[in-house]
C-alpha positions in Angstrom: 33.6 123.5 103.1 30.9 125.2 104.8 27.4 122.9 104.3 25.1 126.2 105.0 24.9 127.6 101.5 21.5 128.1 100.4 20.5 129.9 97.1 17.3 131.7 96.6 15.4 131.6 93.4 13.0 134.5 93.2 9.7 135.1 90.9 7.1 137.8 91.5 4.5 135.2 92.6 7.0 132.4 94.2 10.8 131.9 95.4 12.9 128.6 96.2 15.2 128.5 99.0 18.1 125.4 98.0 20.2 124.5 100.7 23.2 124.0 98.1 24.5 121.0 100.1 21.9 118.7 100.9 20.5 117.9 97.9 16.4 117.9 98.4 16.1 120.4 101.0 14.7 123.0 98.9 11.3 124.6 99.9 9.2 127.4 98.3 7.3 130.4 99.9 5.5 133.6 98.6 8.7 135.7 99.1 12.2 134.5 99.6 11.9 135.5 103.3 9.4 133.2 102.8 10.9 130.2 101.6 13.9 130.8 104.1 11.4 130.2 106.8 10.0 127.2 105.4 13.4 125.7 104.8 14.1 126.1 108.1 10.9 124.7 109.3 11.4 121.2 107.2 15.1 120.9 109.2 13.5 118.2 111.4 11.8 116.6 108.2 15.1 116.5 106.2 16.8 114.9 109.4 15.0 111.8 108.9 16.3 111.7 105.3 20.3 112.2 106.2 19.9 109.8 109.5 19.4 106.9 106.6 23.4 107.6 105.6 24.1 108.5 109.4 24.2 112.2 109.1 22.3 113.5 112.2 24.3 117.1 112.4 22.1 120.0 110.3 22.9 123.4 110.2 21.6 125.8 112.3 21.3 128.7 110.3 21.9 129.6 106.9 24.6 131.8 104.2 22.6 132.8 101.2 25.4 133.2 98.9 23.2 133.5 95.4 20.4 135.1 94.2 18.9 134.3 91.1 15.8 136.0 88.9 12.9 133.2 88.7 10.9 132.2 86.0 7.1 130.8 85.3 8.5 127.2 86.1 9.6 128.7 89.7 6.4 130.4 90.3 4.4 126.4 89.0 6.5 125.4 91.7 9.9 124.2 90.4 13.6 125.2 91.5 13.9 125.8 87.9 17.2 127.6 87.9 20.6 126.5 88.6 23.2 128.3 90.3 26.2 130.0 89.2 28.4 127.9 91.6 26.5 124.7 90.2 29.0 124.9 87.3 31.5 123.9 89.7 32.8 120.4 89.6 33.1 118.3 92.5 35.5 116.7 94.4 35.5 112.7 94.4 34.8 113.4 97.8 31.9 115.6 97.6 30.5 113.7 94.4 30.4 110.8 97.2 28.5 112.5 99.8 25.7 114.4 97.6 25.4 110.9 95.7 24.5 109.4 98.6 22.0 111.4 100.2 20.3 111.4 96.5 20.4 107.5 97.7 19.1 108.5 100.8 16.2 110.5 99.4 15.0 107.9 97.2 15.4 105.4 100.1 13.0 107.9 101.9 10.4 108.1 99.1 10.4 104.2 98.9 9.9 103.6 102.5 6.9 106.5 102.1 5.4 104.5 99.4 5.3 101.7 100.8 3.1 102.9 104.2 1.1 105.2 103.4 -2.6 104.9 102.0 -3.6 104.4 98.4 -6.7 106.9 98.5 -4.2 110.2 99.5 -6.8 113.2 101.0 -7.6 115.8 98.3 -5.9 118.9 98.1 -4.2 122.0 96.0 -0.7 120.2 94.9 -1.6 117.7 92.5 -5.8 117.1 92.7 -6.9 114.0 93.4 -3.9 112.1 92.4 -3.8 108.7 94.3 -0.4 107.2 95.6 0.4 105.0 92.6 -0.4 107.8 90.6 2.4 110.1 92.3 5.0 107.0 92.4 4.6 106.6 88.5 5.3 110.2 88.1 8.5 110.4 90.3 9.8 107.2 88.2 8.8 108.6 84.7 10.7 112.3 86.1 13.8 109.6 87.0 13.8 108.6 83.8 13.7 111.8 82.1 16.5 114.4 84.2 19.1 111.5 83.1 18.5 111.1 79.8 20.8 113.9 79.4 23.0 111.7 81.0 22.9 109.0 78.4 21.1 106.8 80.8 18.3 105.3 79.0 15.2 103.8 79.9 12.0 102.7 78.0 9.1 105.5 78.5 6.8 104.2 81.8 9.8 101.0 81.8 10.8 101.8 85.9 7.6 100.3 87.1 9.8 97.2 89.5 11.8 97.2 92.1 14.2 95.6 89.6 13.9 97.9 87.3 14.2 100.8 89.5 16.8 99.5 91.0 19.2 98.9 88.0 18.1 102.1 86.6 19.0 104.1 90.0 22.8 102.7 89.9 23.3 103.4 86.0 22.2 106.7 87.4 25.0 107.4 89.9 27.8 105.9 87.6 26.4 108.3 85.2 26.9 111.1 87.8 30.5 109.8 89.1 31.7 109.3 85.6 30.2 113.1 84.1 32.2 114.2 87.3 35.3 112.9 86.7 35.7 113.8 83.2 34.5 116.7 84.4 31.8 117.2 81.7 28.4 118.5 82.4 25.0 117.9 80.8 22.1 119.6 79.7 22.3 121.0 83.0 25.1 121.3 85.3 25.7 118.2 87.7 25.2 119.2 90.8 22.0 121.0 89.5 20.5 117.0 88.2 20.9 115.8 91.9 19.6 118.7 93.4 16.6 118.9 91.0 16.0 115.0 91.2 16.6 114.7 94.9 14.0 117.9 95.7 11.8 116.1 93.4 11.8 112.5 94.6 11.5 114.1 98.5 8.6 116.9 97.5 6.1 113.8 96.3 7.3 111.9 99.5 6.3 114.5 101.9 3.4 115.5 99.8 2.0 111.7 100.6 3.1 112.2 104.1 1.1 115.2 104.6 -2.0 113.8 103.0 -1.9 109.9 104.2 -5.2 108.7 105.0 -3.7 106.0 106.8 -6.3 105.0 109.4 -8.9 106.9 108.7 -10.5 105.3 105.7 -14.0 104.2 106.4 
C-alpha cells in the first residue's frame, strides 16, 4: 500500500487536505492548493508524532486520489466529510498501525498538556480559551466520536489520568472489534480515527503555537 494518499475536502470559503494514512495530519487552507501546502509544511510537526511509535520515514510528496464537495462544518474548520475509500475495511494489519498512531497522537497531546502554560496567548481559533479549558474539550469530543461505538462514558467523566486511560483502551477494542466484524458506525471507521486523531493533534499544536511558557510576567 502506498502511505501518500491525501483527500481534499473543498468549500467555497475553506478546504481540508487528509493524508489518508496518518491519521491527524490533516490541515486546512483557503483553497485546496492551499491546504496541500500547509500539509506539507506541518511534515516536520507530524514527525514528532509518528517518532513516538518509531516511524521516522514521511512521504515526500503527495497522491490526491479524492475529492470531495465541502460543507459549512468544513468551512468552521472541520474535515467534516468522509471519503469514499473510508468505507473500506481494514486489514488486522492496517487496523494495527492507524490504531497506534491514534495512540501516538494522544500521547503527543498529553505530553503538550503537560508543558505548556495555563494562561495560552489570545488569538482567532478558540478566544481566550486557557489550557484546561482546551484539554476538557478534547476529552468531552473523546467521549462523544465513540459513542457511536457503544463506548460509554459519563458527560465531563474523562477528567483523570485513570479515567482517560481506561476510556482510551475501551476505545481501541471498540475500533479492533467494529473492524473485524467488519461493521461500521455512525461513520465509517477509518473516518472516527482520522477525525479523532486530527482533533486531539489540532488543540495540541494550537497550545504549541500559543504557549506563553516563559514569558509570563
Amino acid at each position: 500500500m502506498s502511505f501518500n494518499r491525501v483527500m481534499l475536502e473543498v468549500a467555497p470559503k475553506k478546504s481540508f487536505a487528509s493524508a489518508l494514512d496518518w491519521p491527524g495530519w490533516s490541515r486546512s487552507g483557503k483553497t485546496a492548493e492551499d491546504a496541500l501546502i500547509v500539509l506539507a509544511d506541518y511534515t516536520s510537526r507530524y514527525q514528532l508524532v509518528t517518532e513516538i511509535v518509531g516511524v521516522t520515514d514521511l512521504p515526500e510528496s503527495f497522491d490526491v486520489v479524492e475529492t470531495v464537495g465541502g460543507d459549512g462544518a468544513t468551512e468552521y474548520g472541520v474535515p467534516h466529510i468522509p471519503a469514499a475509500i473510508e468505507q473500506e475495511f481494514m486489514t488486522p494489519e492496517e487496523c494495527e498501525r492507524q490504531l497506534a498512531l491514534l495512540q501516538a497522537c494522544w500521547t503527543y497531546f498529553d505530553d503538550v498538556s503537560g508543558r505548556v502554560s495555563e494562561e495560552l496567548r489570545k488569538g482567532p481559533r478558540g478566544g481566550g480559551r486557557n489550557r484546561s479549558v482546551i484539554i476538557d474539550h478534547v476529552h468531552e469530543a473523546e467521549r462523544y466520536y465513540v459513542t457511536q461505538l457503544g463506548v460509554k462514558a459519563k458527560k465531563d467523566s474523562l477528567v483523570t489520568p485513570e479515567a482517560i486511560a481506561a476510556h482510551r483502551e475501551a476505545t481501541l477494542a471498540a475500533l479492533r472489534d467494529h473492524n473485524q466484524r467488519q461493521e461500521h458506525a455512525r461513520w465509517p471507521l477509518r473516518y472516527i480515527i482520522r477525525r479523532a486523531a486530527w482533533h486531539v493533534l489540532d488543540h495540541a499544536w494550537e497550545m504549541e503555537d500559543k504557549d506563553l511558557t516563559g514569558q509570563e510576567s
